[in-house]
C-alpha positions in Angstrom: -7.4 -6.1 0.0 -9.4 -4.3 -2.3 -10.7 -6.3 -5.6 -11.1 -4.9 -8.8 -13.5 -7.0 -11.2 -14.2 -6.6 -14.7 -15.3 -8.5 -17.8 -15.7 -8.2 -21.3 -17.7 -9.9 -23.9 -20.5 -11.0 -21.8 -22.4 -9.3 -18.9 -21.4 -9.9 -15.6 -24.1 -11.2 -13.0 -24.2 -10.5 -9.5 -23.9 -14.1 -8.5 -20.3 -14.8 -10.5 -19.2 -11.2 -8.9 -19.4 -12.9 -5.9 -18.4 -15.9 -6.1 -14.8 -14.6 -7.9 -14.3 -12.4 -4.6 -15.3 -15.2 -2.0 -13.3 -17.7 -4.0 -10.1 -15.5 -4.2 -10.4 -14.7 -0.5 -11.0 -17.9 0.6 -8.2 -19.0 -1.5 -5.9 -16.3 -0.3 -6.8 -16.7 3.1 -4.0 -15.5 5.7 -1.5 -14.0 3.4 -5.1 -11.8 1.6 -3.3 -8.9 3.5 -0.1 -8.5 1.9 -2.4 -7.8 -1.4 -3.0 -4.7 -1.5 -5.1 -4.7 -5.0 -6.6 -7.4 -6.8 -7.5 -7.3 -10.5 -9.2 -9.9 -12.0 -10.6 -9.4 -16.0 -12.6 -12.5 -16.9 -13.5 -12.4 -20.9 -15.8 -14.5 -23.0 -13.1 -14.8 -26.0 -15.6 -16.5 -28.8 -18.6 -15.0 -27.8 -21.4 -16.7 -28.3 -19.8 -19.6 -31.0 -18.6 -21.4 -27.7 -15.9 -23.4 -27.3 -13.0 -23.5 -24.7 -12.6 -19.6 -24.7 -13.5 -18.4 -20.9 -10.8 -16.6 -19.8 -9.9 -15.7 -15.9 -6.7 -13.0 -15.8 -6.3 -12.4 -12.0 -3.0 -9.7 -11.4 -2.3 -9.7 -7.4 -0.2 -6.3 -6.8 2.2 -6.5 -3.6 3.9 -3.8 -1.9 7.6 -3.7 -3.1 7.2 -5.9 -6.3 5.9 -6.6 -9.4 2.1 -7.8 -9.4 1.8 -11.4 -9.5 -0.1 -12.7 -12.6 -2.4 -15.8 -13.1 -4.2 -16.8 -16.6 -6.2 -20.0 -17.2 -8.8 -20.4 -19.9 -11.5 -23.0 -19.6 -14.8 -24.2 -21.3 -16.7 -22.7 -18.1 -16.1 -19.6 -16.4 -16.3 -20.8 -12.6 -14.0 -23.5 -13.6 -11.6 -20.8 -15.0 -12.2 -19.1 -12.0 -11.4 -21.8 -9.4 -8.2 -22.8 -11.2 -6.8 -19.1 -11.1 -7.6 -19.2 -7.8 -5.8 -22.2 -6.3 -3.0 -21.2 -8.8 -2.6 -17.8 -7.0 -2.4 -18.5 -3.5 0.6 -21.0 -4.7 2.5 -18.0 -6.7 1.6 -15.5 -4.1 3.5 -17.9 -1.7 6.0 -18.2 -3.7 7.1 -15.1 -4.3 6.5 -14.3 -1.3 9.3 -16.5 0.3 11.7 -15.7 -2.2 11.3 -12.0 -1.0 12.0 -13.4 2.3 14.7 -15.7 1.1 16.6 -12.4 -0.2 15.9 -10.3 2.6 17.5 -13.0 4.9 20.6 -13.2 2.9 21.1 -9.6 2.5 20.7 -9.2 6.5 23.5 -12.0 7.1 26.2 -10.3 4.9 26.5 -7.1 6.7 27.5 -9.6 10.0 29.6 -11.7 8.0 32.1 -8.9 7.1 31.7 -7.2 10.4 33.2 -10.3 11.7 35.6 -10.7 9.1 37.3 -7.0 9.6 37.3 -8.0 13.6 39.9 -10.8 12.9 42.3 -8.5 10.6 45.7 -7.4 12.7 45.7 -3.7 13.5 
């Protein structure tokens, strides 16, 4: 899984760098390999006037799909962090089974009207 990390409005330090990739692959944990890139933009919105303006985008691009896409935007930036981060392992599962879902039903109605055509009279 390769992780793309920018941000904008502030500079990033080393320590928040890594502590956005080991809290994304912790989060992600065994499904981290069906992600094949990671993008995650974190933006101070207000600058320095404050306020609840830290923003975490975090898009998590899957072979054979649309990326997935978590926002949150917090007071503090870890906080936005950790909250995109629990929220994505839940969409990434998500999606994930309803791929599967569909797969499974496409599979069974190939059968289904194999069957069908084997109990039409010749």
């Amino acid at each position: 899984m390769h992780v793309d990390i920018k941000s904008q409005g502030f500079e990033m330090t080393p320590a928040l760098r890594n502590y956005t990739l080991q809290r994304l692959q912790s989060s992600l944990g065994r499904i981290r390999d069906r992600a094949r890139h990671v993008s995650v933009h974190l933006s101070d919105e207000n600058g320095p006037r404050g306020g609840v303006d830290k923003r975490c985008l975090v898009a998590i691009h899957i072979a054979g799909g649309a990326p997935v896409v978590i926002e949150d935007t917090r007071e503090d930036m870890y906080s936005a962090i950790d909250r995109v981060s629990k929220r994505a392992m839940n969409s990434l599962m998500r999606r994930l089974s309803r791929t599967h879902a569909r797969r499974g039903r496409e599979s069974r109605r190939p059968a289904m009207d194999a069957l069908a055509n084997t109990d039409e009279p010749a």
